[in-house]
C-alpha positions as a Markdown table, in Angstrom:
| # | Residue | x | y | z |
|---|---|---|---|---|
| 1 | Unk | -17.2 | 255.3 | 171.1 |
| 2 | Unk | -19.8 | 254.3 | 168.3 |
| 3 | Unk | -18.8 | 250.9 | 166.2 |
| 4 | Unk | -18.6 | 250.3 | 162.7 |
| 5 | Unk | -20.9 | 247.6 | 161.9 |
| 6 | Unk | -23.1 | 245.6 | 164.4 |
| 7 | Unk | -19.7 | 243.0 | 164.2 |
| 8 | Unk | -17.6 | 245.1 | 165.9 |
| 9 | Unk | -20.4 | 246.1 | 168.1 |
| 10 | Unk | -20.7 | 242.8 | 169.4 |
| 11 | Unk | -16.9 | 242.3 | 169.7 |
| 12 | Unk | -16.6 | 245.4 | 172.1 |
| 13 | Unk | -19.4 | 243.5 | 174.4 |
| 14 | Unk | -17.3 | 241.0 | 174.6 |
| 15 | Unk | -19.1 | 238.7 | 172.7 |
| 16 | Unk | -16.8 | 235.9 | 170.6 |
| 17 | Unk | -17.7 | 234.4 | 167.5 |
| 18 | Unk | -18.4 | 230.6 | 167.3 |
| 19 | Unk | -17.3 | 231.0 | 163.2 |
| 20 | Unk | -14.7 | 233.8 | 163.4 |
| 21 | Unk | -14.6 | 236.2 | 160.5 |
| 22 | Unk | -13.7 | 234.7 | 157.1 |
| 23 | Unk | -14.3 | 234.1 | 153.7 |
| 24 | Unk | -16.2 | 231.4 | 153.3 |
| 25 | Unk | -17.7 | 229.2 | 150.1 |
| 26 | Unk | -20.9 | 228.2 | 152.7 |
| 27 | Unk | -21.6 | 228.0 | 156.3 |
| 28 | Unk | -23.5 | 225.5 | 158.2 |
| 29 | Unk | -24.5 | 224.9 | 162.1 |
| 30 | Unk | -26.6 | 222.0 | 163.7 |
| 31 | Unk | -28.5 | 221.7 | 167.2 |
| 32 | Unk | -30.3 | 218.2 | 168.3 |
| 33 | Unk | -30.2 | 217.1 | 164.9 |
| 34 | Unk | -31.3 | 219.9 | 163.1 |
| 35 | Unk | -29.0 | 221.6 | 160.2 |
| 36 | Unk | -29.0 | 224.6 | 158.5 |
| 37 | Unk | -26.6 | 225.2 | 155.6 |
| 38 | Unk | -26.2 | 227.9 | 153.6 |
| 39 | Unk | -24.1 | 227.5 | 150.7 |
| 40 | Unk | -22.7 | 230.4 | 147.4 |
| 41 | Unk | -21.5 | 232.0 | 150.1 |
| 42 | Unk | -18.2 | 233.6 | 148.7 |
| 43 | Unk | -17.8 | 236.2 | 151.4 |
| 44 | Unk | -16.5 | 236.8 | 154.6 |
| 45 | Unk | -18.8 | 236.0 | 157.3 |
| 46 | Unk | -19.2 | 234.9 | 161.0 |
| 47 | Unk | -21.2 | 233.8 | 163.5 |
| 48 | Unk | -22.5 | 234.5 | 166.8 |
| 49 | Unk | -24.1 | 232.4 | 169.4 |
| 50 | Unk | -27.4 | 234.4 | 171.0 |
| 51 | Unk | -29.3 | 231.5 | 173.0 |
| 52 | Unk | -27.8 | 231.8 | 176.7 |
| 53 | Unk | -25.2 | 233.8 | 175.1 |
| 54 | Unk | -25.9 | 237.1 | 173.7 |
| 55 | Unk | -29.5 | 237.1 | 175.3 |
| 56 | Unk | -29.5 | 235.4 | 178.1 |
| 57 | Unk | -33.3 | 236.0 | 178.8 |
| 58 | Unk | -36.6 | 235.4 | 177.5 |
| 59 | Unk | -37.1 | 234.3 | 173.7 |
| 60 | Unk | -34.3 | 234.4 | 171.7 |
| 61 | Unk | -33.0 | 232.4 | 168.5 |
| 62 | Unk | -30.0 | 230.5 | 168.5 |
| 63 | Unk | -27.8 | 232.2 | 165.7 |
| 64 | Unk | -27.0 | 235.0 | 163.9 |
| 65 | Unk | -24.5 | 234.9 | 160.9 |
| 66 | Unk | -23.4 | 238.2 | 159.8 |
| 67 | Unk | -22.0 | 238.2 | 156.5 |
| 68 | Unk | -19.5 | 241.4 | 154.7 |
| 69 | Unk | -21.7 | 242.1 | 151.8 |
| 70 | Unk | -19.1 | 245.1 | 150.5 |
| 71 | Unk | -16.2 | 247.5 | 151.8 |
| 72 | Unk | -15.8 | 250.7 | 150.7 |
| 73 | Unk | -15.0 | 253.9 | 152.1 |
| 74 | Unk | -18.6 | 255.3 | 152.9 |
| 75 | Unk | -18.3 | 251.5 | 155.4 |
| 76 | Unk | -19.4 | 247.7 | 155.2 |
| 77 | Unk | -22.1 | 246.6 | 154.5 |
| 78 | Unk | -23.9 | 243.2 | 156.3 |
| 79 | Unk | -26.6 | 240.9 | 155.7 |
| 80 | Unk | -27.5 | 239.5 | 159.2 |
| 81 | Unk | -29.2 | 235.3 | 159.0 |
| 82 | Unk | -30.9 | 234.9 | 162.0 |
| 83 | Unk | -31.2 | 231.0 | 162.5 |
| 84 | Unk | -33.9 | 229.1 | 164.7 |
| 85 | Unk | -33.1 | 225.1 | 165.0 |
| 86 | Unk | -36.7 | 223.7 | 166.2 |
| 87 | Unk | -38.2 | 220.1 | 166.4 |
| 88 | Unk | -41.7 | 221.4 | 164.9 |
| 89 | Unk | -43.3 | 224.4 | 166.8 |
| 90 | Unk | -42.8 | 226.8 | 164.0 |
| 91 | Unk | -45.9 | 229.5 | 166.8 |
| 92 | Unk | -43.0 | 229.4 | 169.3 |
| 93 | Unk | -39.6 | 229.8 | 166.9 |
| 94 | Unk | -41.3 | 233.0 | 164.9 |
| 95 | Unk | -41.9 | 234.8 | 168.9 |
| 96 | Unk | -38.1 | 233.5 | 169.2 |
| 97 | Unk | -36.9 | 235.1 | 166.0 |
| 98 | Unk | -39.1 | 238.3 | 166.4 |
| 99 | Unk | -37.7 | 238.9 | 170.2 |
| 100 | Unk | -33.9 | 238.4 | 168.5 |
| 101 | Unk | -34.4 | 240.3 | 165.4 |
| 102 | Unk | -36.2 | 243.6 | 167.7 |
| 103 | Unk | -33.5 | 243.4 | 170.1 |
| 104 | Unk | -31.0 | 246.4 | 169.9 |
| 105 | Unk | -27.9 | 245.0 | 170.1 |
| 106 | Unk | -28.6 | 244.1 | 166.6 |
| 107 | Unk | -29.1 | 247.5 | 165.0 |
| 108 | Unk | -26.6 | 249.2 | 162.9 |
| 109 | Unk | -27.0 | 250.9 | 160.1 |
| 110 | Unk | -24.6 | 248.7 | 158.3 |
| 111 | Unk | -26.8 | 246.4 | 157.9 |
| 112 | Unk | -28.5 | 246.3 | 154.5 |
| 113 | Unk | -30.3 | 242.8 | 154.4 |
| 114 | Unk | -31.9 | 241.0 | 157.0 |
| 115 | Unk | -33.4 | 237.7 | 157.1 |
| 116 | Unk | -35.0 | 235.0 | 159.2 |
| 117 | Unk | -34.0 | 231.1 | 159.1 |
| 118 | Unk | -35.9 | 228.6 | 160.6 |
| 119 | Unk | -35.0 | 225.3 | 160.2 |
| 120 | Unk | -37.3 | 222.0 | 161.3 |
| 121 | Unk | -37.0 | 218.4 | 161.8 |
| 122 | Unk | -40.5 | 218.2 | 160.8 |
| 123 | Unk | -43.0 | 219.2 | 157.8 |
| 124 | Unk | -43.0 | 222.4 | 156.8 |
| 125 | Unk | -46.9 | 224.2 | 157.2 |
| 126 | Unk | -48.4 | 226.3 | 154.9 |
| 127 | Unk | -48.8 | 229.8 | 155.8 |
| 128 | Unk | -52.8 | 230.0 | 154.7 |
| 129 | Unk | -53.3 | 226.6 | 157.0 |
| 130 | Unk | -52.1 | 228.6 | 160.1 |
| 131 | Unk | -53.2 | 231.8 | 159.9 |
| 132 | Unk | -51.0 | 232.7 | 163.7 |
| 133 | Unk | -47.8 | 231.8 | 161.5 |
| 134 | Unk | -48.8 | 234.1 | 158.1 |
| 135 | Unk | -49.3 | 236.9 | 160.5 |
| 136 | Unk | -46.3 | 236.3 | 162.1 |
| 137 | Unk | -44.0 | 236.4 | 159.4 |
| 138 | Unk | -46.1 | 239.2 | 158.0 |
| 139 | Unk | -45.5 | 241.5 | 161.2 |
| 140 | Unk | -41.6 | 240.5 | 160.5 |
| 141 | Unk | -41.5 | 241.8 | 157.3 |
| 142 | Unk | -42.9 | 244.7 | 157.8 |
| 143 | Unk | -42.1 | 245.5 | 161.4 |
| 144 | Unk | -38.3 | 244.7 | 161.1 |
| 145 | Unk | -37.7 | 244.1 | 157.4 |
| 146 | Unk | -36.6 | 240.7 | 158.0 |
| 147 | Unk | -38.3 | 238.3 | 155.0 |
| 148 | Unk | -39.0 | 234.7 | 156.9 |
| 149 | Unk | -37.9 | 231.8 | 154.9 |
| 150 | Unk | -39.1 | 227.8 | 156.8 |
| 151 | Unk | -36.6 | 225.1 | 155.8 |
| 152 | Unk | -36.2 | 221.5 | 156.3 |
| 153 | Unk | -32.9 | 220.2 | 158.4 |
| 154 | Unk | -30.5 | 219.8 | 155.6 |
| 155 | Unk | -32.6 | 221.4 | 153.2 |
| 156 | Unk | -29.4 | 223.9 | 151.2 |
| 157 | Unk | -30.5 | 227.4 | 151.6 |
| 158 | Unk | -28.6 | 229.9 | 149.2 |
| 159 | Unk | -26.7 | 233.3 | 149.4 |
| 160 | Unk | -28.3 | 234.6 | 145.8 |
| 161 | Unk | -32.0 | 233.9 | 147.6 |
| 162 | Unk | -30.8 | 235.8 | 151.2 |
């Protein structure tokens, strides 16, 4: 029995939202101190715990909001946040966000947008200054279509720039 979206996919594993499904004017989530907010959400959305949760092995980031873009009767369609809460080591969240986003469990062909969140207590590099982290997020985007966007704890991300 195939599922309709990567939502009910995860359901079916088993696997319970931390936000259940809901609409939602903007969503946030914090770890040691680090937040991540997004906010215009308007939408139903939820979210799913994957660190020692859904992957329970090797790198992994630590969420994954999936938000209802549209229903119609050709099927929903998601967007898919995957969030990475880190102190500073932006090298180690992008191999955390790449093993997450390649995994799987994740796939559906619901899913019509796909991004990468990673949110830091500390400054924010430049991509030309580390040349490991530009090709990171370049092998994201074009490996995985999954645009990276590096944010500040608190810093307000928005649904319009998803």
């Amino acid at each position: 029995m195939t599922s309709n979206s990567t939502y009910e996919h995860l359901l079916k594993l088993g696997h319970e939202p931390e936000a259940p499904l809901q609409e939602r004017e903007s969503y946030s989530t914090r770890e040691r101190g680090v937040v991540y907010r997004l906010e215009h959400i308007d939408r139903e959305c939820a979210s799913f715990g994957i660190d020692g949760k859904i992957i329970t092995e090797g790198y992994r980031c630590d969420k994954l909001l999936l938000i209802r873009c549209a229903q119609d009767k050709a099927g929903d369609k998601w967007a898919q946040v995957f969030i990475e809460l880190k102190g500073s080591d932006i090298e180690h969240a992008l191999k955390q966000l790449e093993a997450s986003v390649s995994n799987p469990i994740f796939a559906h062909k619901t899913n019509i947008r796909r991004v990468g969140r990673i949110v830091t207590r500390g400054s924010i590099p430049g991509n030309k200054s580390n040349p490991k982290v530009a090709k990171a997020i370049e092998k994201l985007s074009k490996e995985y279509r999954c645009s990276v966007k590096i944010l500040k704890s608190k810093q307000p991300d928005s649904f319009a720039h998803l």
